[in-house]
Structures are given as structure tokens and as C-alpha cells.
N, C-alpha and C positions, 0 to 999 in steps of 0.2 A: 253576569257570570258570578256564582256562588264564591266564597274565598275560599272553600276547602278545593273547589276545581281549578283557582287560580295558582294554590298554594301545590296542587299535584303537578300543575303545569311547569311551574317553578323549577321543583324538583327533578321533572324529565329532561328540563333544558343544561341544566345546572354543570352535571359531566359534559354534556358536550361542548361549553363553553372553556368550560377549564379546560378541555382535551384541546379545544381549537388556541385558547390561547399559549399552552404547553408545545403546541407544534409550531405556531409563529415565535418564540423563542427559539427553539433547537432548528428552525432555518435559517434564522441570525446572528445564532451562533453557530453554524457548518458555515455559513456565508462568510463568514469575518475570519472563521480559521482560516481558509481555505484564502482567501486574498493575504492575511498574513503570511502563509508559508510562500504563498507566489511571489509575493514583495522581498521577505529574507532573504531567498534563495535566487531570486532575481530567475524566475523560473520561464515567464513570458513576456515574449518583446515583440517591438514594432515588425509586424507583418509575419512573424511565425504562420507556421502552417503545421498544427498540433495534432498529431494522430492520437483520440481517444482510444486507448484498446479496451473497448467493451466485450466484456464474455456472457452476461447474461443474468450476473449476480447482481447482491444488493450495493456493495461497495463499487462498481464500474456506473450504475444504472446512475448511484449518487452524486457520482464526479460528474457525469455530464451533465446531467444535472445543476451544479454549483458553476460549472465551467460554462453554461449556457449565458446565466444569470450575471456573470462577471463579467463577459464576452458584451450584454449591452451596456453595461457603464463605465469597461475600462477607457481608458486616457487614449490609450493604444489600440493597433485593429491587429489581430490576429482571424485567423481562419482556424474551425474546429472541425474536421475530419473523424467520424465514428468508425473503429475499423471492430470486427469482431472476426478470430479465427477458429472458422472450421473442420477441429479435429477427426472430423468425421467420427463420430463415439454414436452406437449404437440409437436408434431411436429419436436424435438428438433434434428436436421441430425446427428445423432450419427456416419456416417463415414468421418467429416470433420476432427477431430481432429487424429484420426488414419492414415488417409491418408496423412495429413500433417507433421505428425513425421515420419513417413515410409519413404517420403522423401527427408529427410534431416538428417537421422539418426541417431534418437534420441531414446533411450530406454523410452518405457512408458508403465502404467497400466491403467485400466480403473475400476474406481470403481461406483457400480450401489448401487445406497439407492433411494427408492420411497420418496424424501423428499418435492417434490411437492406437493401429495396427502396430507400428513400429516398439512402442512401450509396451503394448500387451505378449510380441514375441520376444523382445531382448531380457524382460525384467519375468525373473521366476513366477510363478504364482505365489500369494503370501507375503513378498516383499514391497518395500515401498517404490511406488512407480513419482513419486514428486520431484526427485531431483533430475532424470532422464525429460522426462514431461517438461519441467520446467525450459531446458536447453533447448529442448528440441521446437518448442512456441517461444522462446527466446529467440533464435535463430531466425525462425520464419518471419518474428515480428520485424526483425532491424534488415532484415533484407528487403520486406515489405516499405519499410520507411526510407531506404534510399533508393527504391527504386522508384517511388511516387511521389517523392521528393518532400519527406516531411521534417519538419526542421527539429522538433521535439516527439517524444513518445512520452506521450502518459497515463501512468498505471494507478490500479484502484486499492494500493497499501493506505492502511491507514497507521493512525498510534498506536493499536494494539498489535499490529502484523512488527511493526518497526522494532518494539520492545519484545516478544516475543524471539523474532531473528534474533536478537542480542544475546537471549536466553540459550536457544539452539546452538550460537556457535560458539558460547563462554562453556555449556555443558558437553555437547559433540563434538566440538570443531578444534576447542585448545586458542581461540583466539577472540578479544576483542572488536567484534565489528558486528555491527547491525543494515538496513537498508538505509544508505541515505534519501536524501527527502532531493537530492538530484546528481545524476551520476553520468558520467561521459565512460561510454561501452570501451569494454578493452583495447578495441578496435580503433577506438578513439573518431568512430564515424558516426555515432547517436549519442543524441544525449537523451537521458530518461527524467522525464519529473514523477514527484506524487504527490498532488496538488492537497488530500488529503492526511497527511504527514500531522497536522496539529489535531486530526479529527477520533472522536475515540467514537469504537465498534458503536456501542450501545447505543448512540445518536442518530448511527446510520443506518440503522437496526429500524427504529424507529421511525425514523425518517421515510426508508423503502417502503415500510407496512403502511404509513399512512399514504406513501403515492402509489400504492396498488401496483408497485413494479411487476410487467412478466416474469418473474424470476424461471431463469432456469436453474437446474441443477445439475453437477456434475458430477456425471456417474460413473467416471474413470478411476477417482482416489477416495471419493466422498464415503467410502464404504468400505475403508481402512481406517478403523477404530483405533489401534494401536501404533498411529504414527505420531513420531516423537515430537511433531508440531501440537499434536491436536492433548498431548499430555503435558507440554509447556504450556496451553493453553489452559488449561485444567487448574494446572498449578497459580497461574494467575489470578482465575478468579476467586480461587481461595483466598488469595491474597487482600483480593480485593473487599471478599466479604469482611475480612479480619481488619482489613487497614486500607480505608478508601482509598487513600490520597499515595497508592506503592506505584500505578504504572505510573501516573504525572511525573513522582520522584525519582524515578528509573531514565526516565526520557529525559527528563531533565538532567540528569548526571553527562546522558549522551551528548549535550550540548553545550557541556563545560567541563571538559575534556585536561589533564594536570599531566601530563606526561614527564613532568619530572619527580612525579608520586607515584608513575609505575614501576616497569624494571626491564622496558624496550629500548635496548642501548641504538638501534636506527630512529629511534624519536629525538630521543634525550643524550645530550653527553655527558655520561656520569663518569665518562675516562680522566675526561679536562677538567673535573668539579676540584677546584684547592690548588690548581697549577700542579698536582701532582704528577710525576714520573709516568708515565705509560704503562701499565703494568709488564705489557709483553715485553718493555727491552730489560726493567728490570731481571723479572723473571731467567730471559735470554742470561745476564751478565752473569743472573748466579746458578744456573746450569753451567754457563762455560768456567767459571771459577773451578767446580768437583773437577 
């Protein structure tokens, strides 16, 4: 073999090498977030019975994904459960996700709620359907879990949905809070993980295209351009282009939390700061003095 046809061969191999070895990085590093946030958060224990809510994106496909992988060498044995719910939404190939766990064999349920219909009649046309939508597969998911008896619920948020949320409720909402990375339902009858929580978009991004996920798509909100997540989002990645390192220091703020630097007197007691007087009896004494 001549060296100019060893030297073109070279060349053809050369991206796919570096592509292959750029993907066995960002699998071990999704693998190592993702057992960090379970370790922090003490997220899975001996004998759980974890319902995956897969929906058909690249963020759900990823977590089982990592949760497969973790599942053969953790210490502990839990059980991993794929549930995916059918909102019944127009078109929607209801045998992509069966076919897909079949397999690779993977235990799963399918749970059916008409939740399309219900958000398509309640919410105007033009308006955003994501915060109904969300309640209403919130709902169906935790009634799903304890009736099947699942110990944990967990969902496909990553680092950028977590900071983002932060963004939404500091700008819409008037309050401090983001998604944590594990949450016991109002209810106080589910706990929810997000096994991805250290995991940033881009990786996951990535990661799907290269395992050729079925991705579905969803056609209920996905076609609401002007909703105030997807212009948070926007705003991010400007950030991001201007100053890599802004979500990392954003999320990290989330987790070193000063509540005696804010100004939430149910956090902090900035009454009792100096042993001083209580303002309201003062106040009180010199009202009753006039």
C-alpha cells in the first residue's frame, strides 16, 4: 500500500477516533455526575423500587440510561421500573417506547390519562399550556407510584432546567427557588429524584445523538415559541456564549445558600440580631405613649 493511500486512510479514521474518544469521555463524565448527585442527595437505597418517568425525550432516554449502568455496580440492589405517560396527544406512535424497552430489557408500564384533551379545552388558544400540563402528569405520575407501589420517582431535569427554574421564579414568580435535585411531594407520599441534577444539557444532547435515541417529540407546548422558559433559555445561552463558566456559578450559588445575607425573616432572625428590643413591642409602647 502506497503512503499517499495510507496517509488518506489516516485521515478518514482520524475524526472518528477523536469523535469515539470524545464520547467515552462525556459517558464518564454523565456516569460520575449522575452517581455524585445519587450519593449527595442519598437519592437510592437498599431495595427501592424506582419508577423511571420516561417521555420519549433525550433527557428521560439519558437517565435510564446512566440509571441502567449504575444499577450493575452499585453496592445496593434496587429495582428500575420505566413508566412512560400517555397523554394521548394527537399522532403520538404509542409502539416506539414499548419497542424500545423490549429491547433492551427493561421492565416498564404504560399509563394512559387523556391529559391532552383536558389542557387543550381549559387553557385559551395562544396561551401557555405548561403549567396545567405539568399538574395534571404530575398528578397521574404520584398516583401511578403509589399505587404500584414505587418507592422513588425519577425525572429527566437536568442543570440547565434546575437553573433555569431559578431564573423563572426570581423573574415571574417574586421568590427564591429552583427544582431540587430531591423532593418529598406535598403530599408527603412521593419522593421525587433527578438523578441528573449535576448533568449539563449539552452533554445530554450529545450523548442521545450518539445512541440514536427514538426521540419523540412533543407536540402539545413544543410549538409555543414565546414561552417564558424557552426566553429564559435564550437568555442563558447568551450568557453562556459571553461567559462560559455563568450556569456552573449560578448552580453553585444554589448550593451555598447565606440566609443571613438575604432579607427572609422566616429563614433568618434578624429581630434577635444585637439582643435588641423586638421592634413591634417597642413600636407598641410608643403608639400607646401619643
Amino acid at each position: 500500500m502506497s503512503a499517499v493511500v495510507t496517509h488518506e486512510i489516516r485521515d478518514l479514521r482520524a475524526p472518528r477516533e477523536a469523535g469515539a474518544h470524545e464520547h467515552a469521555k462525556r459517558v464518564k463524565r454523565l456516569r460520575r455526575q449522575v452517581g455524585q448527585a445519587i450519593m449527595d442527595y442519598n437519592m437510592i437505597g437498599e431495595g427501592d423500587r424506582v419508577m423511571v418517568c420516561l417521555s420519549g425525550g433525550k433527557d428521560s432516554y439519558t437517565m435510564l440510561d446512566m440509571l441502567l449502568a449504575l444499577q450493575k455496580k452499585a453496592p445496593v440492589k434496587f429495582e428500575l421500573v420505566a413508566v412512560n405517560l400517555d397523554q394521548k396527544q394527537p399522532d403520538f406512535p404509542e409502539h416506539v417506547l414499548p419497542e424500545y424497552l423490549k429491547s433492551i430489557g427493561v421492565n416498564y408500564e404504560i399509563l394512559e390519562q387523556d391529559t391532552y384533551s383536558v389542557v387543550k379545552r381549559v387553557i385559551p388558544e395562544g396561551k401557555t399550556m405548561c403549567s396545567l400540563c405539568s399538574r395534571l402528569r404530575r398528578g397521574a405520575l404520584y398516583s401511578h407510584a403509589q399505587a404500584r407501589g414505587h418507592t422513588k420517582i425519577a425525572l429527566g431535569h437536568h442543570k440547565d432546567d434546575i437553573v433555569a427554574t431559578f431564573f423563572l421564579n426570581l423573574f415571574h414568580g417574586g421568590k427564591l427557588s429552583a427544582m431540587p435535585p430531591k423532593l418529598l411531594s406535598d403530599d408527603g407520599k412521593n419522593i421525587v429524584i433527578r438523578p441528573l441534577a449535576y448533568c449539563r444539557e449539552r452533554d445530554i444532547t450529545a450523548y442521545a445523538k450518539q445512541r440514536e435515541f427514538p426521540i419523540i417529540p412533543c407536540n402539545l407546548c413544543g410549538s409555543q415559541e414565546q414561552l417564558q422558559r424557552k426566553q429564559v433559555r435564550r437568555m442563558m445561552d447568551e450568557w453562556e456564549k459571553a461567559h462560559g463558566a455563568r450556569i456552573e456559578q449560578v448552580f453553585a450559588a444554589l448550593t451555598n445558600v447565606a440566609p443571613s445575607q438575604l432579607a427572609d425573616t422566616k429563614l433568618f432572625d434578624f429581630a434577635g440580631l444585637g439582643g435588641a428590643k423586638p421592634a413591634a413591642n417597642w413600636l407598641m409602647a410608643e403608639a400607646g405613649a401619643e
